[in-house]
N, C-alpha and C positions, 0 to 999 in steps of 0.2 A: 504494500500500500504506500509504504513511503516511496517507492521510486515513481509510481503514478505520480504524488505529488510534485517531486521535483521535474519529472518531464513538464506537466500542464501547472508548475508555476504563476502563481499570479502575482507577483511581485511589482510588474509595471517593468523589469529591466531583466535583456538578458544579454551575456557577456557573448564575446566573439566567438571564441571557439564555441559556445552551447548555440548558439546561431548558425554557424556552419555546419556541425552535426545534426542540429533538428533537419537544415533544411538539403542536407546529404542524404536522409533517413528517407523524408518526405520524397525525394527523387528516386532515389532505389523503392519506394512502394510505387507508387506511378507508372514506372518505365517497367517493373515486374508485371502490373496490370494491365500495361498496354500489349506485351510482349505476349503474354502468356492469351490473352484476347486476341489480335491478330493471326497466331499459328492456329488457334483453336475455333475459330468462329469464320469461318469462310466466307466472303464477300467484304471483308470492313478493310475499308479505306486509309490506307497505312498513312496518306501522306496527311489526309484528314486529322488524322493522331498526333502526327509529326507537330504540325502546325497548332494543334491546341495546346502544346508546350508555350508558344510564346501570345496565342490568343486564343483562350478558354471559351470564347462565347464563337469561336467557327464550328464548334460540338452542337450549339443548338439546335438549326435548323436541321442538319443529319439527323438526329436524333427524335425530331419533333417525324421527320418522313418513314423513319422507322429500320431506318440503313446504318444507323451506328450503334451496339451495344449500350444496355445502358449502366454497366457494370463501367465500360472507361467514362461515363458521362460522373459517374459519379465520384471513379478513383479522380479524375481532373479535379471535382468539387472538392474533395476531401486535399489533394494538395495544394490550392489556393487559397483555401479557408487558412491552413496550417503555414503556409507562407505570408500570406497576410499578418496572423497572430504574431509569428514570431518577428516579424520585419514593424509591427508597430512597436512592440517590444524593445528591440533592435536600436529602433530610434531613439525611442527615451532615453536611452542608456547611454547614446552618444551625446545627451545633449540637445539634439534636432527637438520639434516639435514633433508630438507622435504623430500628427495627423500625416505627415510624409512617410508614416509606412504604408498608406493606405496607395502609395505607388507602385505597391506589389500587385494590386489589381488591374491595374493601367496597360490594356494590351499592349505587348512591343516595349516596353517601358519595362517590365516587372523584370526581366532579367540584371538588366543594368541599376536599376533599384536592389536586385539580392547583391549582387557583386558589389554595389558602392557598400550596403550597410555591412558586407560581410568584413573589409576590410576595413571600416574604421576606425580608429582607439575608441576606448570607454572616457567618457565624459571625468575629467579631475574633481574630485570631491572635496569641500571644504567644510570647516566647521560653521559656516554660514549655511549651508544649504540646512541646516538643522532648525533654525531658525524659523 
């Protein structure tokens, strides 16, 4: 139970490396999903997949016609939510404003958004921020 807690964290800040691994974790479930769905599901549009790594909403309309599983429609949900979370997170911890993790949703954007928050230092902490 305690390790539950420290993955889903609610602190408001999470450190570098625990950002990189969530969102290493989050990738390896996804690209297993997608993987393990295209050899086994005959007809699904691999490039369809491809592309909702960097824009989650081209899964819609496939999905709404009835041509894309809805197992990847949802492993996508489940890794955006969890990229989101941890990239608002992310933010606060460097200091930004959190509402800039919310550019992990931002098609085309969200990559370069995890890269920037993955590399940046953690915000200096002072006896003032106590205050």
């Amino acid at each position: 139970m305690n390790t539950v807690q420290k993955i889903l964290h609610c602190d408001g800040c999470t450190g570098r490396l625990t950002y990189q691994r969530n969102i290493a974790l989050l990738a390896l479930g996804k690209s297993t999903v997608d993987l393990l769905t295209i050899a086994l599901v005959p007809g699904t549009d691999a490039m369809t997949v491809a592309l909702s790594w960097l824009n989650p909403f081209a899964l819609i309309l496939p999905w709404m016609d009835g041509s894309m599983p809805f197992v990847i429609c949802l492993g996508t949900f489940a890794f955006f939510s969890g990229l989101v979370w941890n990239s608002v997170h992310r933010a606060r911890d460097t200091g930004w404003s959190h509402w800039l993790g919310l550019l992990a949703a931002v098609p085309f954007v969200d990559i370069i958004a995890a890269v920037v928050l993955s590399v940046l230092p953690a915000r200096k902490r002072s006896v003032w921020d106590l205050v």
